[in-house]
N, C-alpha and C positions, 0 to 999 in steps of 0.2 A: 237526435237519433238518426243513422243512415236511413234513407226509405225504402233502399231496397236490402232485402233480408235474402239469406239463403236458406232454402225452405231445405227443410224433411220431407220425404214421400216413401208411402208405402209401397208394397208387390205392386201395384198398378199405378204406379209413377204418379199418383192423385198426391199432393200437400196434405200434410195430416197436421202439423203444429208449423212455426215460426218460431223464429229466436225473441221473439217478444213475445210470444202466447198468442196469436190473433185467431187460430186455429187448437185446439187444446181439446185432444182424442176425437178429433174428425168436426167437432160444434164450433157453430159459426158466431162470431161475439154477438153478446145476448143485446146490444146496444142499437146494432143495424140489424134489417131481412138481410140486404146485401141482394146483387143482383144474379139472375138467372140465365143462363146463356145454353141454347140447343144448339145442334150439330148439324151443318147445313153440308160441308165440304169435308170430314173428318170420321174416322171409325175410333169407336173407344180401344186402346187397347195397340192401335197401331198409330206410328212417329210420322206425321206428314214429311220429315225428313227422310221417311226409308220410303216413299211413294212416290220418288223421283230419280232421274238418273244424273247420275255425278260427273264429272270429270277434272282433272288437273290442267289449268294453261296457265300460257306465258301472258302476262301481260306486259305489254309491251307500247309505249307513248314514244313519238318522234316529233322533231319540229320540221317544218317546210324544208329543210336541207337535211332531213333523211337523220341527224344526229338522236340519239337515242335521251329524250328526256323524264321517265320514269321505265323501271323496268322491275318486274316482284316477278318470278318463275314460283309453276306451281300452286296457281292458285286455285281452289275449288269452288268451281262453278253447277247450275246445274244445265244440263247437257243442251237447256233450248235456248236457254240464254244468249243474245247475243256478243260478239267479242268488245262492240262499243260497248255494253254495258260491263261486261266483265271488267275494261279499261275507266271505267268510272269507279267503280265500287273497288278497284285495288288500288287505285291512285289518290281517290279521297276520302274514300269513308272506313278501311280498314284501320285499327288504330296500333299503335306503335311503329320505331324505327327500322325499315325492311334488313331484311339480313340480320335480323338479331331474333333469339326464340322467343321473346314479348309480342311481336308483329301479331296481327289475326293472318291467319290463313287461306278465309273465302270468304264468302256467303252466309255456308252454314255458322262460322262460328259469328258473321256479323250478324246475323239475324237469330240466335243464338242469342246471343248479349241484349239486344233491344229488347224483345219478346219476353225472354224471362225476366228481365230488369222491369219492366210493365206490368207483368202479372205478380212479382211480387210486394209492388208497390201496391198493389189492388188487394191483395193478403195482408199485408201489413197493414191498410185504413180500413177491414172492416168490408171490401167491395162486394163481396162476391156472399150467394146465397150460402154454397158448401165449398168445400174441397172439388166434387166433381164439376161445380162450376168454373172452379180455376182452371181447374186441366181444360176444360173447354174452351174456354176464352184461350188460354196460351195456344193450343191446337190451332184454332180456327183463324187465330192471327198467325201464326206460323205459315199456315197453308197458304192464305190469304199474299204472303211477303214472296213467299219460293216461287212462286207460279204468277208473281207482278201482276196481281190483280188490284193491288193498292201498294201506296208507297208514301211513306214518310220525308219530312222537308230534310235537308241537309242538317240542322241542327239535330235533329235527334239521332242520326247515324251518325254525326261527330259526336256526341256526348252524352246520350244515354247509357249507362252501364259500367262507362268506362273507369268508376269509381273500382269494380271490381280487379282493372286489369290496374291501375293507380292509383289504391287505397290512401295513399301517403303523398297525393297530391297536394300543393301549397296554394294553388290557384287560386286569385279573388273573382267575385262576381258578385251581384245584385240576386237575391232571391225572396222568397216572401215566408215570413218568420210568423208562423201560426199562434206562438204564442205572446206576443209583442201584439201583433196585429200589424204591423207593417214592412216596407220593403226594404232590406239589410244591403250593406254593400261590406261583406265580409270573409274571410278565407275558409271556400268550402270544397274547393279540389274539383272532382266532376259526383258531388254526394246530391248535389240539389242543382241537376244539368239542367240549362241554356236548353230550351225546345220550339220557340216562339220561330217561323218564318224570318218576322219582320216586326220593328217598333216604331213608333209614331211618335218625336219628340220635340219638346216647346224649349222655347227659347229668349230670355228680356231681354232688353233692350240697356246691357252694360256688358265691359269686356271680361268680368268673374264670368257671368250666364254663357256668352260664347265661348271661354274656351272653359269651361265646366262641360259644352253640349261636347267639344271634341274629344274630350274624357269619354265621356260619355258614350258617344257614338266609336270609339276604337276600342271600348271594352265587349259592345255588341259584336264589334264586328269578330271579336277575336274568339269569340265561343261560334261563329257560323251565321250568324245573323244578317238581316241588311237592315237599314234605318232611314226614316222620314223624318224631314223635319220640318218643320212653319216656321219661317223667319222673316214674317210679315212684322214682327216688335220691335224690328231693327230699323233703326233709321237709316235713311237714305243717306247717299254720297255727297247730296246738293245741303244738306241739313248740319246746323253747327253743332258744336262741341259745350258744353258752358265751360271750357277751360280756355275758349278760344279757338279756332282752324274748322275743319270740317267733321264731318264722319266720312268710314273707309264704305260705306255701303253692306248688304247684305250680299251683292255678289261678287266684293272681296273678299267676304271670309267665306263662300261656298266656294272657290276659286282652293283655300286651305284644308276645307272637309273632304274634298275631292280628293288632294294631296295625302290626306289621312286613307282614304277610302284604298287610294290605290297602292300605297305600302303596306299595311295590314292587311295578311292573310288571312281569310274567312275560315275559322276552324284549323288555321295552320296550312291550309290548303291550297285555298282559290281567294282569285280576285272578290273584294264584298263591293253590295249594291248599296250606293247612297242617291238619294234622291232628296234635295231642297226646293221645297216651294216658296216664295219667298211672296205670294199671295199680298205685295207691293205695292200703291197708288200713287207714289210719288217718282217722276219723271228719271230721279237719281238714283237709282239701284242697279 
């Protein structure tokens, strides 16, 4: 099942049902209390989105010789915003091809997508005490995004939501299958999105495990990630082989993770962070 649902809402934009029932004539599933959320930054009734001023620009990226290398006209910002963040948030976290009517358009509709894609996943498991707790939670994070008083890692503005805008995504990835009980590496488009920062991963001591981690670590890196790794299991360059000759060391093959690091784009994006420890005691690495 998708997690995130398009909800119903009544006259006062409150969630009344779900497309799976989780909500059913305003009552919250008899199974959870579900959580409670007051209004700290938010009035019932009014869109933190209409409690700010808007405006349309260019964004506009150059390199050191003035040549122009991203450029999205018309983006909607909100007015206090500044233009370096405007040129972040058009350059990498709007999603779709610029100049085509799939693109997002600003802000609003980036924080738009995350926010509702969040709140309805919290509808859909049962999160929240009522209906009007929904709306509060989505408010209060709304507010909370427009006005950069918190801010989400790069993976969840590459890939939260985005199921909505590429329903019919083919995309693989690693995710955790609640009814197995363990972690899938299957085709699920952006329905069950990549949100982690960073991952931490091990590594034995045969060349399946290394080049399984570099799998590995470019599939992180391609949903926005970055990754660690311990390659203290690897033997050293000075250490033999039992087929004969030596080993290449562990920082010959972080010498190749690196090469992986810096051709895969983070999210399509940006350069991703790889970091090897290679936490070593022998003189040949």
């Amino acid at each position: 099942m998708n997690p995130i649902q398009t909800m119903n809402q009544n006259a006062e934009g409150q969630p009344s049902t779900t497309s799976n029932g989780a909500y059913v004539n305003g009552a919250r599933p008899a199974a959870s209390r579900g959580l409670s959320f007051a209004r700290h930054f938010t009035r019932p009734g009014i869109s933190p989105f209409d409690e700010i001023t808007w405006e349309l620009r260019d964004a506009i990226i150059q390199d050191y010789k003035g040549r122009t290398i991203f450029e999205q006209k018309n983006v909607e910002v909100p007015a206090d915003w500044s233009m370096t963040a405007t040129n972040i948030v058009a350059s990498k976290y709007l999603h779709g091809q610029v100049g085509t009517p799939e693109r997002e358009t600003g802000v609003r509709a980036l924080i738009t997508r995350v926010a509702e894609s969040i709140r309805d996943w919290g509808v859909a498991g049962g999160y929240f005490a009522t209906p009007a707790d929904a709306a509060t939670f989505y408010a209060e994070l709304s507010h909370l995004l427009l006005n950069q008083k918190v801010a989400f890692n790069s993976p969840v503005w590459f890939n939260v939501g985005c199921d909505r805008l590429e329903p019919n995504s083919d995309a693989q990835n690693w995710h955790w299958n609640a009814e197995s009980g363990r972690v899938e590496f299957t085709t699920t488009g952006y329905s069950k999105p990549q949100c982690s920062a960073c991952f931490i991963n091990s590594v034995g001591d045969s060349l399946d495990s290394i080049l399984t981690l570099a799998k590995t670590e470019g599939m992180l890196f391609k949903w926005g990630s970055g990754a660690g790794s311990n390659l203290s299991a690897i033997r050293g360059s000075m250490e033999t082989l039992s087929g004969g000759g030596t080993a290449s060391g562990p920082l010959s093959f972080m010498r190749g993770f690196d090469a992986f690091a810096g051709v895969i784009k983070s999210g399509g994006k940006t350069a991703c962070g790889e970091d090897g420890d290679p936490e070593y005691r022998s003189p040949g690495y």
